[in-house]
C-alpha positions as CSV (number, residue, x, y, z in Angstrom):
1,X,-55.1,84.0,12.6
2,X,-55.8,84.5,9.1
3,X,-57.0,81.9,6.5
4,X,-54.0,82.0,5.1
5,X,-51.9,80.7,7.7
6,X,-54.9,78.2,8.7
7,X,-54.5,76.4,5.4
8,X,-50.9,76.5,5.5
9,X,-51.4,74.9,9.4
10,X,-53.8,72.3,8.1
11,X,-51.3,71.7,5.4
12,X,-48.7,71.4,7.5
13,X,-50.5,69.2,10.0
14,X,-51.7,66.7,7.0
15,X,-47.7,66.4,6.1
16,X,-46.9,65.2,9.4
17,X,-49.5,62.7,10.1
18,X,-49.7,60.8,6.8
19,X,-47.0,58.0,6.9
20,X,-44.4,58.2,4.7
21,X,-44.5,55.8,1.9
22,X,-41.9,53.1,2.3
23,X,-39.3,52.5,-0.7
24,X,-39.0,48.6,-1.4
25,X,-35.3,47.4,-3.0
26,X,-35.5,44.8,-4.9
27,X,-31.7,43.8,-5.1
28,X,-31.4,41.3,-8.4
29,X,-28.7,39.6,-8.9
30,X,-26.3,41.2,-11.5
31,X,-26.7,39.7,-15.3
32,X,-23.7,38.0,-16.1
33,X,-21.5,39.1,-19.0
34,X,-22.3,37.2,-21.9
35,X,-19.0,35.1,-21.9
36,X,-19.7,33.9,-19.1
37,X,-23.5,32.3,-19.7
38,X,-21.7,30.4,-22.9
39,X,-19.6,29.2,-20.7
40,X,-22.2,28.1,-18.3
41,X,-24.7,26.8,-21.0
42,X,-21.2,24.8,-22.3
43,X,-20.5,23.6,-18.5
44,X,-24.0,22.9,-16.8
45,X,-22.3,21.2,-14.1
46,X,-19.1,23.7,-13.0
47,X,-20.0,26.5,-10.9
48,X,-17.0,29.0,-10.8
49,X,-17.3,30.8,-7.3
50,X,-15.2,33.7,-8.4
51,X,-13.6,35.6,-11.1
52,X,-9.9,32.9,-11.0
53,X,-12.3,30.1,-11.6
54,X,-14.3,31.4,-14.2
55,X,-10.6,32.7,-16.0
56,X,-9.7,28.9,-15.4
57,X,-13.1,27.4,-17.1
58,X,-12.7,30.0,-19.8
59,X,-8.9,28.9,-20.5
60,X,-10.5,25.4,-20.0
61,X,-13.0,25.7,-23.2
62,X,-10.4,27.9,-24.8
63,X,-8.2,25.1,-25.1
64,X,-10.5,22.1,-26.0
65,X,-11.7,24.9,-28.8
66,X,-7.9,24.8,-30.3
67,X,-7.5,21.2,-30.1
68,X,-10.8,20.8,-32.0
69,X,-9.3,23.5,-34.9
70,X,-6.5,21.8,-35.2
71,X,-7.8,18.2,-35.6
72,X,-10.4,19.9,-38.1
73,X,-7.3,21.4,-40.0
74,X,-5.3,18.2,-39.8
75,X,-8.0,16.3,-41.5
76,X,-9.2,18.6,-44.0
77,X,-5.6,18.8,-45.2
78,X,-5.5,15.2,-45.7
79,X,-9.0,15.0,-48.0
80,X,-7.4,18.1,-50.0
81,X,-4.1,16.1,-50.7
82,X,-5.9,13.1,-51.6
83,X,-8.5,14.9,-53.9
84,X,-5.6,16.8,-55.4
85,X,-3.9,13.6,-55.9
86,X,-7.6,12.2,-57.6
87,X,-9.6,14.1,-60.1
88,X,-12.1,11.4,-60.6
89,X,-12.5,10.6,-56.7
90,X,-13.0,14.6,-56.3
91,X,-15.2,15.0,-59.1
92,X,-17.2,12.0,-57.4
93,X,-17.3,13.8,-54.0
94,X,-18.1,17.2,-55.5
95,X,-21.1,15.4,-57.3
96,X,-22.4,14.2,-54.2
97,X,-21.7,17.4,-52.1
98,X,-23.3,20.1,-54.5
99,X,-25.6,17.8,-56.1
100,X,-26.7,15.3,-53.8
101,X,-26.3,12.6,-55.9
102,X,-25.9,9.1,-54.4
103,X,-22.5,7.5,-53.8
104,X,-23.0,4.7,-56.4
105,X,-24.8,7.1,-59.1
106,X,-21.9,9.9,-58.4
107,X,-19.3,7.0,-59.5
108,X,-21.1,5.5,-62.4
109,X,-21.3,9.2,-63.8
110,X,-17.2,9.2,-63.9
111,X,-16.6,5.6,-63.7
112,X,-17.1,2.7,-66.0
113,X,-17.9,-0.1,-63.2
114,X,-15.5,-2.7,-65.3
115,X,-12.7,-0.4,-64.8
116,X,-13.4,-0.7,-61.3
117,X,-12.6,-4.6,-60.7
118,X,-8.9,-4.6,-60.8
119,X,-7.2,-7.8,-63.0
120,X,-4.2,-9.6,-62.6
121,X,-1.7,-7.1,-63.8
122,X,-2.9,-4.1,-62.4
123,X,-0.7,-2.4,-60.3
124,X,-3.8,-2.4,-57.4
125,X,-4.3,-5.8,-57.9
126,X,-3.0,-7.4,-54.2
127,X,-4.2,-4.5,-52.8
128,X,-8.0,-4.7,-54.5
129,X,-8.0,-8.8,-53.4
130,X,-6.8,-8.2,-50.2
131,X,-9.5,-5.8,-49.5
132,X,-12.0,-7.8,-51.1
133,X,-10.7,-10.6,-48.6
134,X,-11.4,-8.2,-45.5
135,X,-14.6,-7.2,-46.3
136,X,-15.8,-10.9,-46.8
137,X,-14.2,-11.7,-43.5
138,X,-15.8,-8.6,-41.9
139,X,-19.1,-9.6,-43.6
140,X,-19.0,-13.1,-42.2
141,X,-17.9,-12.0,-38.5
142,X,-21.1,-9.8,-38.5
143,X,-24.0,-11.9,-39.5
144,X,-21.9,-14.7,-37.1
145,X,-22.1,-12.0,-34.6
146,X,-25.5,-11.2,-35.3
147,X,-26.7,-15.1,-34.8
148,X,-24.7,-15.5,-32.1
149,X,-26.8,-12.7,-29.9
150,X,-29.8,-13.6,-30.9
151,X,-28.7,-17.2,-29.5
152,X,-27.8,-15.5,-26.0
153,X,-30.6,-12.8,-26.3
154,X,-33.2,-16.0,-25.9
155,X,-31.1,-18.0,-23.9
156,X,-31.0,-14.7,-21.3
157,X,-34.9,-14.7,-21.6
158,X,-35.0,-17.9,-20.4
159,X,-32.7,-17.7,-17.5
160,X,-34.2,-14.6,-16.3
161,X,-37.4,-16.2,-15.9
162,X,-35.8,-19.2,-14.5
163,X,-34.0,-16.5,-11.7
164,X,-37.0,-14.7,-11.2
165,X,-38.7,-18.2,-10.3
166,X,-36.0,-19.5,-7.9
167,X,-36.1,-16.4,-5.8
168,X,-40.4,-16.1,-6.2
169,X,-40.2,-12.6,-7.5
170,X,-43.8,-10.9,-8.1
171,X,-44.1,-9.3,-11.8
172,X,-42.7,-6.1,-10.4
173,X,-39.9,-7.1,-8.6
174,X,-38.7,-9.1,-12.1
175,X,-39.9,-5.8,-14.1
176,X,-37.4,-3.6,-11.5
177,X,-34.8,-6.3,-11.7
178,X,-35.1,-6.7,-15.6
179,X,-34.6,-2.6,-15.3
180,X,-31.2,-2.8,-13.4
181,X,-29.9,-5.0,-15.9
182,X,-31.0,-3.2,-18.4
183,X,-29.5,0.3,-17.1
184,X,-26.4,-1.6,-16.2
185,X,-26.1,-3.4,-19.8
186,X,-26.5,0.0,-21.3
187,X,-23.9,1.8,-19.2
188,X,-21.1,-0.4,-19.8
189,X,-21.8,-1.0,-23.7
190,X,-20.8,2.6,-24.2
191,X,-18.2,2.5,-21.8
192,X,-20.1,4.7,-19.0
193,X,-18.2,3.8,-15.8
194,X,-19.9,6.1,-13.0
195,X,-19.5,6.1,-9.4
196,X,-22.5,4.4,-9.3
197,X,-22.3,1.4,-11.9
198,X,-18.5,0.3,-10.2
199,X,-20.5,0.6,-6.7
200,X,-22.7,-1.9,-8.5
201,X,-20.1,-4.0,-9.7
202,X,-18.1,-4.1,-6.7
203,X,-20.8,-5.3,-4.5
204,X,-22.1,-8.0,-7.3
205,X,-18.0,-9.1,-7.4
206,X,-17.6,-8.7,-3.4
207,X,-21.2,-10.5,-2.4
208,X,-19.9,-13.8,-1.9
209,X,-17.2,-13.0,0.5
210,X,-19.3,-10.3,2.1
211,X,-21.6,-13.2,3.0
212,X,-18.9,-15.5,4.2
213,X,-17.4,-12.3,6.2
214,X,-21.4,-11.5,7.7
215,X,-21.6,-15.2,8.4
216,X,-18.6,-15.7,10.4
217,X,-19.3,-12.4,12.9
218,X,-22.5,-14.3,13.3
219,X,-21.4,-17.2,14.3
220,X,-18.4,-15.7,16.6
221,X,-21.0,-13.3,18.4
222,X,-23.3,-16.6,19.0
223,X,-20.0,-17.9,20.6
224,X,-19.5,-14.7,22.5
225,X,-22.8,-14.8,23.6
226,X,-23.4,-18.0,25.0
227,X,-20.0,-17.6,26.8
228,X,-21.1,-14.4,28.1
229,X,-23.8,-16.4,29.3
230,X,-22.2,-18.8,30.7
231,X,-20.1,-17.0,32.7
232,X,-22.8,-14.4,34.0
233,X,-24.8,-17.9,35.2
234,X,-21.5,-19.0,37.3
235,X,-21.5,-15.7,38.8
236,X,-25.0,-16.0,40.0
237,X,-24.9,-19.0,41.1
238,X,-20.8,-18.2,43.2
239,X,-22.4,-14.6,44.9
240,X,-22.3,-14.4,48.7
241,X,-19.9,-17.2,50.2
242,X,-17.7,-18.0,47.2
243,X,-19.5,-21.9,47.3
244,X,-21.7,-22.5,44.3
245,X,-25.4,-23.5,45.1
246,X,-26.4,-27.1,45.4
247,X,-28.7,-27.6,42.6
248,X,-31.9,-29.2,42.9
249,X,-32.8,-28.4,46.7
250,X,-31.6,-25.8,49.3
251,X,-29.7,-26.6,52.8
252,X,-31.0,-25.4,56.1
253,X,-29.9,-22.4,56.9
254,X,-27.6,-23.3,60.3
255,X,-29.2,-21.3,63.5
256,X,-26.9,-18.4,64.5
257,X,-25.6,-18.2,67.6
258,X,-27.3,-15.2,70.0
259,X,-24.8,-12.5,70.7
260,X,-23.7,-11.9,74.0
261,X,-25.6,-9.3,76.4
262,X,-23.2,-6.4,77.0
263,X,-23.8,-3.3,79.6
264,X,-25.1,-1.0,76.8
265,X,-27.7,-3.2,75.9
266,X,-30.2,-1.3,78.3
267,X,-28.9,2.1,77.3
268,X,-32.1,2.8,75.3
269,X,-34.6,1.7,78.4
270,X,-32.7,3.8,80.9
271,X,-34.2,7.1,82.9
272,X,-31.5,9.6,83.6
């Protein structure tokens, strides 16, 4: 053999015994089309499952897209018509939009404030008193409002503490009840109605009768029970002869008679 074929045999022989390196996939999810993120950043909480539903969010946002363009367009056509109808007013709003001027130093630059108190005569003149007369009223109702809560917000501090003494809650159990209030107040002043507030409403409307229900089971299981009772006593007291037991004492037992000798009596001592 020459050294030739010995290296290639060496070679060869290294090839076959070291292992073979093993390829690792990694299979990644594909990236999704970048429609489809916006639509997922826009709707956290909807998870299309195939390409229908994610044609069906898309149509979704697609149409709350065109309602919002046409409300924007709706609107803006109604501030151009009425700045078209009012050069001072849109030389007022212009001020303030490219300037930044204040509202009340935007209309003494275009306005003289006399001119803006309408007199008797004027063809504004209802109109600017019964305006005036609204925002009095409106004026009024607040700060009435105003007092009014700060009335109920201490009178609620002191009927929470009075609650939270009735029922001997510790300071945490007032703090975590205080909470729940709280979370509930907040929910239902901006109209937030979730599964979980009506549960909480329900319960706080159905509580009474809920008790009344709880209370009357009670009392007709006691009844069950002691009948139950009753009746399992009696058939203690009935079992064997059908005669109930005489209570405080027990009869003799009457002797029974002896059985009468028969001829297979001796069977068992017999020799055959």
């Amino acid at each position: 053999m020459n050294v030739d074929n010995m290296v290639f045999s060496v070679r060869n022989n290294n090839l076959r015994t070291m292992p073979e390196k093993e390829e690792t996939q990694i299979n990644e999810a594909p990236a999704l089309p970048k429609y489809r993120e916006r639509l997922r950043g826009r709707y956290p909480d909807v998870s299309p499952q195939n390409d229908q539903e994610w044609d069906d969010l898309a149509e979704r946002a697609y149409g709350e897209d065109e309602e919002k363009i046409k409300n924007f367009e709706d609107n803006n056509k109604v501030i151009e018509d009425l700045l078209d109808s009012d050069k001072d007013l849109a030389s007022v709003v212009s001020e303030m939009i490219v300037n930044g001027t204040p509202f009340r130093a935007a209309v003494a630059k275009f306005f003289d404030p006399e001119s803006l108190v309408a007199k008797e005569g004027d063809e504004d003149y209802e109109y600017y008193q019964k305006s005036a007369e609204e925002r009095k009223k409106m004026g009024q109702a607040f700060r009435e409002r105003g007092a009014q809560k700060r009335a109920n917000e201490k009178e609620a501090y002191d009927n929470i503490d009075k609650f939270a003494e009735k029922h001997a809650m510790e300071a945490a159990e007032k703090e975590a009840f205080i909470n729940f209030v709280n979370e509930l107040y907040d929910d239902l002043s901006v109209l937030k109605l979730t599964s979980k507030t009506l549960e909480k409403l329900y319960k706080a409307m159905t509580f009474d009768e809920a008790v009344a229900e709880a209370a009357e089971s009670a009392e007709i299981d006691g009844k069950n029970q002691a009948i139950e009772a009753a009746r399992v006593k009696k058939a203690e007291q009935t079992a064997g002869d059908g005669v109930p037991a005489i209570q405080g004492g027990s009869a003799p037992e009457p002797e029974r008679p002896k059985a009468r000798p028969t001829i297979f009596d001796d069977i068992p001592k017999r020799k055959f």
